[in-house]
N, C-alpha and C positions, 0 to 999 in steps of 0.2 A: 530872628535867629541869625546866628553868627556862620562863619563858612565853618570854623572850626567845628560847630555843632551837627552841620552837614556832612561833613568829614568823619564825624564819630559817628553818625546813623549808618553811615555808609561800610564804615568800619565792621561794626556790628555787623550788619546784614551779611556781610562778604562772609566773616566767621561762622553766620547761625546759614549758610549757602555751601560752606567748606563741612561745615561736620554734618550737616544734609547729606551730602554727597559721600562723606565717606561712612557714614551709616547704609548708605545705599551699595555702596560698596564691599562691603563686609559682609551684608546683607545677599547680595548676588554673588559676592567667594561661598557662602555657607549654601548657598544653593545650588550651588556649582557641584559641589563634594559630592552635597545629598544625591544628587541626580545622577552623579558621575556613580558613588557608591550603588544605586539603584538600579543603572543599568550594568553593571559587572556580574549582578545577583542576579540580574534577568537573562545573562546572557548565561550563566553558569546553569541556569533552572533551563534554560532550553537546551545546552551542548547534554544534560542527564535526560532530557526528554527524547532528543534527539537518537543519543544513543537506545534507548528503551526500545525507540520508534522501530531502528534497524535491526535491534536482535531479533524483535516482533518480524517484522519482515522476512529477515534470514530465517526464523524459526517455520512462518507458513511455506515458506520456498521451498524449505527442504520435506515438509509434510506434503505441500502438492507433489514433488519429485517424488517422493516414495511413495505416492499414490499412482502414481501413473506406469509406475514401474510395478506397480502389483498390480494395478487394471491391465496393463500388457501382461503379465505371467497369468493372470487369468485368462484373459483371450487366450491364449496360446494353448493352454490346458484344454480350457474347452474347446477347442479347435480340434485340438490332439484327438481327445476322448470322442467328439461328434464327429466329425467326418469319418471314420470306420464304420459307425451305427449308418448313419445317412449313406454312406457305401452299401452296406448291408440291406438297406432297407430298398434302396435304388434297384437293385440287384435282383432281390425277392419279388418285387413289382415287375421286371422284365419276365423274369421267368414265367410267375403267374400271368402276366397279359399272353405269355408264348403259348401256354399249355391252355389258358382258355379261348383263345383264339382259334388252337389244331380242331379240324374237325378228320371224326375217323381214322384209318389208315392209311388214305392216300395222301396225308402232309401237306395238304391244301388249307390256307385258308378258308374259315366259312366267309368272310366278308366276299362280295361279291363285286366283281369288276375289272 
């Protein structure tokens, strides 16, 4: 074999080496896009997730808050409403311990001591 014959194999390889390379290249731009275009989509599906997430949030926030603000208006009512009865009731128990207590007319206790 001649040099020149060398020379041509050589030729050859370098070219079937160049368009190797830019089929690889082409190949990794179209994957590029694809990827790049896929994460845009992912990023859009999670900012509407996202947002979803936080109205959800916002929405129990403001359900606990108006719960708790009707479990206080309730405490409070029943507070109102009970403590006059449980007044009442405290009250009627003093008396009645007083009056079963008196013995007689001389305003003595019977308890002894």
């Amino acid at each position: 074999m001649t040099t020149n014959t060398w020379l041509a194999i050589i030729a050859v390889a370098a070219v079937i080496q160049l368009a190797l390379l830019i089929a690889v290249l082409v190949a990794a731009s179209r994957f590029y896009r694809q990827a790049t275009s896929t994460l845009q989509e992912v990023k859009a599906d999670v900012r509407d997730a996202l947002e979803r997430v936080r109205r959800a949030d916002d929405a129990v926030r403001d359900v606990m808050k108006r719960a708790g603000t009707a479990a206080g208006h309730v405490v409070t009512l029943t507070q109102r409403r009970v403590w006059p009865v449980l007044g009442l009731m405290s009250a009627i128990r003093a008396g009645a311990s007083v009056l079963l207590h008196r013995s007689g007319r001389d305003g003595r206790s019977r308890r002894t001591g």
